[in-house]
N, C-alpha and C positions, 0 to 999 in steps of 0.2 A: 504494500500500500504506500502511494507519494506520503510522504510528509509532511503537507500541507492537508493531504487529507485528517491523518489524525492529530493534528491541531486542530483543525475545524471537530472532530469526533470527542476530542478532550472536551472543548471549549463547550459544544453544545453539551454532553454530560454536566456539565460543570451549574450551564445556566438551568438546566431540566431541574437539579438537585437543589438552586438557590430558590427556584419559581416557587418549586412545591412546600421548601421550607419556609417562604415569603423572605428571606434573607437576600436579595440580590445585595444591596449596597455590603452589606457587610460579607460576603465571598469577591466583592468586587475589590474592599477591602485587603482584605488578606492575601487573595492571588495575587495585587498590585505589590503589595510589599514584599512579597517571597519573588514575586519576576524581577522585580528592582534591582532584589539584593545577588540575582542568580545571573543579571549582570555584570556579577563582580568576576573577573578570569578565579582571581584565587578562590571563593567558590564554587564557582564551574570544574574548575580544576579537581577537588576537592571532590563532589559529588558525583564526578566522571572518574577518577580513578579507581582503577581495578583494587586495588590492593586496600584502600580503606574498606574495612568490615559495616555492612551493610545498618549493624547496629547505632555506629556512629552516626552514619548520614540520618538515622532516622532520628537520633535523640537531637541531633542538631534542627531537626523540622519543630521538635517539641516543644524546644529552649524558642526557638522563634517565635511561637504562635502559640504559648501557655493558656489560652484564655479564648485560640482558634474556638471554629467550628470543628468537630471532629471530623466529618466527611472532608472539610477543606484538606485539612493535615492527611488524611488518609488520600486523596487525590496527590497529592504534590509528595507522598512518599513514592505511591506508585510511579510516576512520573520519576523519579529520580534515583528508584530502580530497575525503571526498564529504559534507565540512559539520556532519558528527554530531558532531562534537567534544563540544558540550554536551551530549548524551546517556549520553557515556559514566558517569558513577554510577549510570544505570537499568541500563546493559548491566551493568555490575559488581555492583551486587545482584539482577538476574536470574541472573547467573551463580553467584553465591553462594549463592542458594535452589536452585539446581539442583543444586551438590554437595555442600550440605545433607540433601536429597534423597537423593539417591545413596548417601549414609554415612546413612542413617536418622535424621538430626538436624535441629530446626525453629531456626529464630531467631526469637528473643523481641526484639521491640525493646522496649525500656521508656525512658520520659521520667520522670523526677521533677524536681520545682524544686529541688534541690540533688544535688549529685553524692550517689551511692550509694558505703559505704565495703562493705569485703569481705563481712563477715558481714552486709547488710543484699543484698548481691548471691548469697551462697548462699543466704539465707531466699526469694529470687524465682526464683530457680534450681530448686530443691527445690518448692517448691509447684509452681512450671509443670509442671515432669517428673513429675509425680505426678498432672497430669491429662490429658495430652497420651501420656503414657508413652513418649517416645523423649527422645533426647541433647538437651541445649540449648543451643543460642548465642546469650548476651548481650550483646546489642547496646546500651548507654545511653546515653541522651540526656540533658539539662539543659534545662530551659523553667522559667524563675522563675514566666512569666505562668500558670501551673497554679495555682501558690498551695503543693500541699502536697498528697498522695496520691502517686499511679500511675497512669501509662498506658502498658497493654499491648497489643503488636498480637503474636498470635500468627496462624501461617499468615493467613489473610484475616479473624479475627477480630480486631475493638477490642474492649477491654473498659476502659471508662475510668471510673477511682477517684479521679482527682482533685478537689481540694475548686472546684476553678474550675466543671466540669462538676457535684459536688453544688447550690453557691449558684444556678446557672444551671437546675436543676430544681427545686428551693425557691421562687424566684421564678416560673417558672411555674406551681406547683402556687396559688400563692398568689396570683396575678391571675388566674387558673381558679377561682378556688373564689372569687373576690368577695372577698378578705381585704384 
């Protein structure tokens, strides 16, 4: 089975298990902070090696999430004994577009090369939702290498404003055109 299959097969599990417990926020909780932290190489490292005893990785789930939901922990041991550990951020934002979904709301990831202050996050707030016409969740990113614009991924749409991607079609338009 692709890989991306069972990331979408975790994730839907994941959200079936939060619906019925009415728990979404708080597994959306927990998966977020355990993807976070499985970000780290030296816990990936850690949870992918052969030679650490399966006990360990899972008292380390325990110390994490003392207070988890138990199906959560028990999801994310399995995941990290059958090696997916570093998938887990995909499982977690498939998860989160799905009770996105569910509650009628899209997530906007946006990048700008400097952090966004409030009133610069409701001006992108308010224009999405004004073409998209449901709830929005802003998601921000920071990438200097942009230069200076915006880049928005809504549902499976890029729409990219950044001045890195204008100079980049500048310059092609102008070794096309023989300038």
């Amino acid at each position: 089975m692709p890989a991306g299959a069972s990331v979408k097969r975790y994730a839907q599990a994941a959200f079936q298990l939060a619906l019925e417990a009415d728990a979404l926020d708080q597994w959306g909780q927990e998966l977020g902070q355990v993807a976070q932290a499985s970000a780290e190489p030296e816990l990936r490292a850690f949870w992918e090696h052969a030679k650490v005893p399966a006990e360990q990785k899972l008292a380390l789930i325990d110390q994490a999430l003392p207070d988890g939901q138990p199906l959560v922990r028990n999801l994310i041991s399995l995941l990290v004994l059958r090696g997916l550990a570093g998938r887990l951020p995909e499982i977690h934002a498939e998860y989160r577009r799905l009770v996105n979904e569910h509650q009628g709301r899209v997530q906007v990831d946006v990048t700008s090369a400097v952090p966004l202050d409030d009133a610069q996050r409701d001006r992108v707030t308010t224009a999405v939702r004004g073409v998209v016409s449901k709830d929005i969740e802003l998601v921000t990113h920071v990438d200097p290498s942009i230069l200076g614009g915006l880049v928005l991924m809504v549902e499976d749409k890029l729409i990219d404003g950044s001045t890195k991607a204008k100079l980049q079609r500048l310059r092609r338009n102008m070794t096309t055109s023989g300038a």
